[in-house]
C-alpha positions in Angstrom: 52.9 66.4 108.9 52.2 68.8 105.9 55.1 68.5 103.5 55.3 72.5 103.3 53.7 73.3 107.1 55.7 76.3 108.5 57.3 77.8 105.4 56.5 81.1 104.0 56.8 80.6 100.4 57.0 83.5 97.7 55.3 82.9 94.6 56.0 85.4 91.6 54.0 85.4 88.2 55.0 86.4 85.2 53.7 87.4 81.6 53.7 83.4 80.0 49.4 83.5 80.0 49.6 80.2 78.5 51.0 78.4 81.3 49.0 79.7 84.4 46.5 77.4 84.5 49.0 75.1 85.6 51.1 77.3 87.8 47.7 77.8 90.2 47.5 74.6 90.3 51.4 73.9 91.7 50.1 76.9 93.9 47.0 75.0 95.3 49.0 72.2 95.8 51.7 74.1 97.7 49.0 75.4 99.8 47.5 71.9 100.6 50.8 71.1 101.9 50.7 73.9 104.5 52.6 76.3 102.8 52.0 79.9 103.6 52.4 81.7 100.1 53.3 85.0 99.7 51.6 85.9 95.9 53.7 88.4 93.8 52.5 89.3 90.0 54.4 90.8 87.6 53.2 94.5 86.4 52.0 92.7 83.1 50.0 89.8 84.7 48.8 92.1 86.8 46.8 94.6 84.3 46.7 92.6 81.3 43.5 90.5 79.9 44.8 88.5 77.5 42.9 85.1 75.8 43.8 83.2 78.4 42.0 85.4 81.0 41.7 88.8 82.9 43.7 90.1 84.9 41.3 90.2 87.8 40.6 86.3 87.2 43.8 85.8 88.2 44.2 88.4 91.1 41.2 86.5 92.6 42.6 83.0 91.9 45.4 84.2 94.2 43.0 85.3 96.7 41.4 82.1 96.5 44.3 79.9 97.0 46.5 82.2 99.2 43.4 83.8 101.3 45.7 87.4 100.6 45.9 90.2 97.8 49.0 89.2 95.4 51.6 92.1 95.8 51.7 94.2 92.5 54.1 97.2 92.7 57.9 97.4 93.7 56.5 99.6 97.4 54.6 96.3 98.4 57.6 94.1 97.8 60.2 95.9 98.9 59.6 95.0 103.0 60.3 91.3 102.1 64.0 91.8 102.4 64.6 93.9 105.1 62.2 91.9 107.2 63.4 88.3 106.1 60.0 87.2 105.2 60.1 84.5 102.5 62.2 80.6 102.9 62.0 80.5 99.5 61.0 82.6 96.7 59.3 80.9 93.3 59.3 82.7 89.9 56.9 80.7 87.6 56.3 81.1 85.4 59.9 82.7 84.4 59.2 85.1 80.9 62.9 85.6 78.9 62.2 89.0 79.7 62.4 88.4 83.7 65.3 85.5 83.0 67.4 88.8 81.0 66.7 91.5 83.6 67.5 88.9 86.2 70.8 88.3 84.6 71.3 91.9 84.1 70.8 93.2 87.9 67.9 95.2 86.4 64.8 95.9 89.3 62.1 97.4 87.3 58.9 95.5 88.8 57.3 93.8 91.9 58.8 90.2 91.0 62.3 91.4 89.9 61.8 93.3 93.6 61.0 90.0 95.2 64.1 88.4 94.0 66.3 91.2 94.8 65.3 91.3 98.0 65.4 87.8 98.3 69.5 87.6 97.2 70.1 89.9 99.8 69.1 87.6 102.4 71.1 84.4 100.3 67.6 82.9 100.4 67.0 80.5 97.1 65.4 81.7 94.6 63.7 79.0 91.6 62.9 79.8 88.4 60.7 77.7 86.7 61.7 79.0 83.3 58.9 79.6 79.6 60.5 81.3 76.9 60.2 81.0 73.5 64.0 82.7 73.2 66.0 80.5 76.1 68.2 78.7 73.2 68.3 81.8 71.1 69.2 85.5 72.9 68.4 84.3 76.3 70.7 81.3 76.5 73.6 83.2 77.5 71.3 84.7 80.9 70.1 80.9 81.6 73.9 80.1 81.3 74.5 83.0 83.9 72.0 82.6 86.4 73.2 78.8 86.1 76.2 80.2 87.8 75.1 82.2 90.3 74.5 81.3 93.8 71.1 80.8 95.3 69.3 80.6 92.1 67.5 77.1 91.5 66.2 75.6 88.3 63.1 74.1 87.8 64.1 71.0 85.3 63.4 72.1 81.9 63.4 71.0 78.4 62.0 71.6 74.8 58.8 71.9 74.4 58.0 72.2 70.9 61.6 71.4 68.9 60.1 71.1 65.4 58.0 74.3 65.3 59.9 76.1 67.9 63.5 75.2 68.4 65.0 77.9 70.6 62.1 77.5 72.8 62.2 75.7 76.9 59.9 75.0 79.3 60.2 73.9 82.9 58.2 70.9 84.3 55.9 73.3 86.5 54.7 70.1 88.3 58.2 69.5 89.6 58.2 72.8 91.2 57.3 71.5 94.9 60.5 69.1 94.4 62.3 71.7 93.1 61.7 74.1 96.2 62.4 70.8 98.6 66.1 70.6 97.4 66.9 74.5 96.8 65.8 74.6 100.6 68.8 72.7 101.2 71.0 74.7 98.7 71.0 71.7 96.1 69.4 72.1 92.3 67.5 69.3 91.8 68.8 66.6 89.2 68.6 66.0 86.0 68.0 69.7 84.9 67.7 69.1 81.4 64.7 66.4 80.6 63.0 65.4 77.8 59.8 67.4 78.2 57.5 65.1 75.5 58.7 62.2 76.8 57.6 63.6 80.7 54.5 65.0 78.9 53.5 61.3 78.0 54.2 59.4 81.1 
């Protein structure tokens, strides 16, 4: 049996470019496991070419994967709570800007949509966190979402401490885990890993 088979699995992208490569590749992965995902971009992912590719690249890269449009405004969302669609909604990757509106109760946007709709239902909700401000103005949101009930970290740790020291970064390939254990209302331990030493192994 598929690890995933039978769950409907909410996947929400936001604006860290540099780190979607990888994220489609925890979201293939999740597929091959038999989830059925539920893509969700960001208003930012969805219309901005950037260096690290086009916006369209990465609307069909969902199609691809997901075999359905990614949802891209706050009316598409919406429906998810009142019809208790999702098991388990993913952010990742997480921008500060999402992790401070998250902490703030602010719903601007398709993905902040998604989780709000989510919390109504006490579904989990994991964050699988890149900022290059989460041990500078965004520690004290990480710190409150920490607290609050049905949100699930991703394990994270520095990625760069010498040339960026306020800056985290979850272990995206620990996402699937991650998901496993926030199913069963438990955050996944240890949250806080050495990320260059997991980089090297």
């Amino acid at each position: 049996m598929l690890k995933f088979e039978g769950m409907k699995i909410g996947f929400a992208l936001t604006g860290s470019f540099c780190t979607l490569d990888e994220v489609f590749g925890v979201m293939r992965k999740l597929a091959e496991d038999g989830a059925d995902i539920v893509p969700i971009m960001s208003h930012m992912i969805a219309n901005t070419d950037t260096r690290f590719g086009k916006a369209e690249q990465w609307k069909q890269k969902c199609v691809d994967i997901c075999g359905k449009e990614p949802l891209c405004s706050v009316i598409e969302v919406e429906p998810l709570g009142p019809a208790r669609v999702l098991d388990c909604l993913v952010i990742a990757p997480c921008t500060g800007n999402t992790l401070a509106k998250l902490a703030g109760g602010i719903t601007d946007g398709p993905v902040l949509m998604a989780a709000k709709a989510q919390l109504r239902n006490s579904g989990p909700v994991v964050l699988a966190i890149s900022t290059n401000d989460a041990l500078g103005a965004n520690a004290k949101n990480i710190g409150s979402l920490m607290c609050q009930k049905n949100m699930y970290f991703v394990p994270f740790g520095q990625d760069n401490p010498w040339q960026k020291a306020n800056s985290l970064i979850s272990h995206m390939q620990k996402i699937p885990e991650t998901i496993y254990f926030a199913c069963q209302r438990k955050q996944i331990q240890p949250v806080l890993e050495d990320f260059l030493t997991q980089e090297a192994n």
